[in-house]
N, C-alpha and C positions, 0 to 999 in steps of 0.2 A: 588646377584651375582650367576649365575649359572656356577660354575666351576665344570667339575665331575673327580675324578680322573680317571687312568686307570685302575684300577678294575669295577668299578663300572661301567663306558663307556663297557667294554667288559662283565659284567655280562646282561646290557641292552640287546647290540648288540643279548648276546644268546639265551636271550629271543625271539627277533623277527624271530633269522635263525632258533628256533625251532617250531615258532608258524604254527602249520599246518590247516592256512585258511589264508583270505581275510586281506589285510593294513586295511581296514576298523577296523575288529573285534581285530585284535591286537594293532593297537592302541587305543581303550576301555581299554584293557588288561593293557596296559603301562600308563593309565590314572590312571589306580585303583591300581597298582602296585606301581608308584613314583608319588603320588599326588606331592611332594615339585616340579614336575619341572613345566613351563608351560606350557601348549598346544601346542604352536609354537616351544615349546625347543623338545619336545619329536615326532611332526609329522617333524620335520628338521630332525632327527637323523634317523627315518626311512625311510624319503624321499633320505636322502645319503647311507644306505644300500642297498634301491633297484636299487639306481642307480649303485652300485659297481658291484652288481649281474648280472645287466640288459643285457649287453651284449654279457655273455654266457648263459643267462638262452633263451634269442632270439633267439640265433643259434641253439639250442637244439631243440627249440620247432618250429623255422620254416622249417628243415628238416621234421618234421613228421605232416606239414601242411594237407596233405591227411587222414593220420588217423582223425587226431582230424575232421575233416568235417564229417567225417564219423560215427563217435563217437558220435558227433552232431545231425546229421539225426537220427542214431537210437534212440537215448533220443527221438528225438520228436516223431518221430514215436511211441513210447510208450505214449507218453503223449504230445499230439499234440498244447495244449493252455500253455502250461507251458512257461512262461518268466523268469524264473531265468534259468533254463540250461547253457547259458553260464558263468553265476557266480557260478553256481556249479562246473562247470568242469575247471575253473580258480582257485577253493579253493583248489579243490584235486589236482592242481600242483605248487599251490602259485606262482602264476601267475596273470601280471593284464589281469584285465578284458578288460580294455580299448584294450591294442595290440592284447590280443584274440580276441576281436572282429573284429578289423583290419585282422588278417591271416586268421579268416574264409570266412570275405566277401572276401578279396583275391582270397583263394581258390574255395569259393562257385561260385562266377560271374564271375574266370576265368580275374580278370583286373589287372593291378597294384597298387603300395602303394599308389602312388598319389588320384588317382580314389577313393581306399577307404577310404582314411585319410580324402577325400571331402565328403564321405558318411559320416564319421562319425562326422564331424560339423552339418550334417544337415540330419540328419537320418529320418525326415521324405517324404526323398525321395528313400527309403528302400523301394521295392513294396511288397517283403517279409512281412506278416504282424507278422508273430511269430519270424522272425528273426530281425525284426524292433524294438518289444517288450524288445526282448532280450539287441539289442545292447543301447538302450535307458537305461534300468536297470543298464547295464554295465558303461555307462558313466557315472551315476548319482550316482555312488557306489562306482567308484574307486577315493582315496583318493589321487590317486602320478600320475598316468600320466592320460591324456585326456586335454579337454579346461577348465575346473574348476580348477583344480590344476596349471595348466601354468598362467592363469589370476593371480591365489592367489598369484605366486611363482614374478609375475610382479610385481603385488600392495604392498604385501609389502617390495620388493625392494625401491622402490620408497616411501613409508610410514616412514620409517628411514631414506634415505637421508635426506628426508624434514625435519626429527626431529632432525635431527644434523644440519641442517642448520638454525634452530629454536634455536635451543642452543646454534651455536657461536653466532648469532644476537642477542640473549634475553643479553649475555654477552659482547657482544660490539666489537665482535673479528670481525675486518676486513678478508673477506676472497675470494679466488677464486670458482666458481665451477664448475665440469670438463665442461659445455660448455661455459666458460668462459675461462678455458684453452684452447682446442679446436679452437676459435676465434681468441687466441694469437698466435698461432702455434705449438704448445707442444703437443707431439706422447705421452708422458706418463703424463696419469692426473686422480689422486686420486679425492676421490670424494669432498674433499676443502682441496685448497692449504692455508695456513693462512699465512696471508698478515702482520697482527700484531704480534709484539715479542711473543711465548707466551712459557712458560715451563714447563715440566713436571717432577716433581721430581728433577730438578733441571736444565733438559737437555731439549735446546731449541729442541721446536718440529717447523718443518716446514710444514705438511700434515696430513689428518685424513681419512683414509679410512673405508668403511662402509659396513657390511658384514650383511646382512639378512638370515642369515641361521648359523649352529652347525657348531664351528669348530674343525677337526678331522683332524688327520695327511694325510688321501689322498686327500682333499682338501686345507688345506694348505697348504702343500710343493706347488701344483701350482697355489695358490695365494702367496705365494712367492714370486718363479721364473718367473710367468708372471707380477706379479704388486709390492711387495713391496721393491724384490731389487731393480726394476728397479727405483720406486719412489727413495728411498734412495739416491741410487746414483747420481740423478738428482737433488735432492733437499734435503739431509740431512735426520735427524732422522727424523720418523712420528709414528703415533699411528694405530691400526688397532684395531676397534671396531667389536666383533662379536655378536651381538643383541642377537642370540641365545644361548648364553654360548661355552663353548669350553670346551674339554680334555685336561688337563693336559701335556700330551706328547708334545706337539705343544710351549711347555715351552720352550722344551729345542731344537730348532730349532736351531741350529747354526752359518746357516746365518743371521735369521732374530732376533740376538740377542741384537748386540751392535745399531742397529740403527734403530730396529723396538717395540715398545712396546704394547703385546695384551693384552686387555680388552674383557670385556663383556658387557660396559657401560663407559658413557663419565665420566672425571674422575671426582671426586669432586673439591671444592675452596682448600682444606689443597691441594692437589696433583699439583695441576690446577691452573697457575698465568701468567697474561699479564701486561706487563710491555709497 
């Protein structure tokens, strides 16, 4: 059971808003710091602070687009083979590497995002050969955004679904799932609607939703409002599984109290019965 209280979720969190370097290196730090959680539990918690961040730390640093190319050139200018420069100068603003690398070729070639989001799939078409170096390092380092991290953030979406779908079927539970709803014509569809009676703690559940990441009050309040009242209401009580553990806060959700039940794991047989 990875449940953390609030304390503890917000002594994490300050640890990372104070770590002054790279996701990489701080999550090291938080490996050695809370061996009890898992890997998955503690790069989810930091992959949701940067994303809390991400949006003003953007606007910030793509106003002063210019400097930083500038900033960039004289580093090399001093040390002309050097490949880490752009992950140096991403540690000094805790910043990913990945989107710096994005705002330089930007600025540097003068294109748009599109143009260099394409660069940066396939950067050995970067004629730049120190700036190629660089952005290659960049991607291959940064732990939360680029193609590495998005893939991971897919697979194991999808690595849980199939395990919970693995678990009603190993247990006999008849079930729907969402592209079986989908098929039927239902706009709202959790990830298996259960077909056979089943109950939890005493209270039939009718849905089981499947959450592959930490859950924290800014992302649950809109898994909420976008999916579990709407299940609810559609279909009754459900359960919301969050693979990665959850905060404590998220307990005391209000709406999602009388007709929502969150876990961190599917329940056991004492909890868990099909009738």
């Amino acid at each position: 059971m990875i449940i953390l209280s609030s304390e503890l979720y917000r002594e994490v969190l300050q640890r990372i808003k104070n770590f002054p370097g790279l996701s990489i290196e701080c999550l090291h730090l938080l490996h050695q710091t809370y061996p009890q959680f898992s890997p998955r539990t503690i790069w989810s918690i930091l992959s949701w602070e940067h994303k809390e961040r991400l949006p003003e730390d953007y606007s910030k640093i793509q106003q002063n687009s210019p400097e930083l190319l500038q900033d960039y050139e004289r580093r090399i200018e001093k040390d002309p083979t050097c490949e880490f420069t752009v992950l140096v100068m991403a540690a000094e603003r805790r910043y990913s590497p990945f989107i710096l690398s994005r705002i330089l070729l930007k600025e540097k070639l003068k294109t748009n995002e599109y143009k260099a989001n394409k660069l940066l799939f396939h950067p050995h078409r970067i004629h730049d050969e120190v700036l190629r170096r660089n952005v290659e390092q960049c991607i291959e380092l940064d732990i939360l955004e680029g193609p590495v991290p998005d893939a991971y953030r897919d697979k194991i979406g999808v690595f849980f679904e199939n395990m919970l779908y693995s678990i009603l079927s190993s247990a006999g539970i008849s079930f729907d799932t969402q592209l079986d709803l989908q098929k039927k014509g239902y706009r709202k569809t959790p990830d298996a609607r259960l077909l056979s009676r089943c109950f939890y703690r005493g209270r039939r559940i009718h849905w089981i939703e499947s959450k592959a990441f930490f859950g924290n009050t800014f992302n649950h309040g809109k898994v909420v409002q976008r999916q579990l009242t709407p299940y609810s209401e559609e279909f009754g009580a459900g359960i919301v599984i969050y693979w990665m553990g959850f905060v404590t806060d998220i307990l005391e959700d209000v709406p999602s109290k009388e007709n929502v039940f969150i876990r961190c794991d599917f329940p056991s047989p004492q909890e868990f019965s099909v009738l």
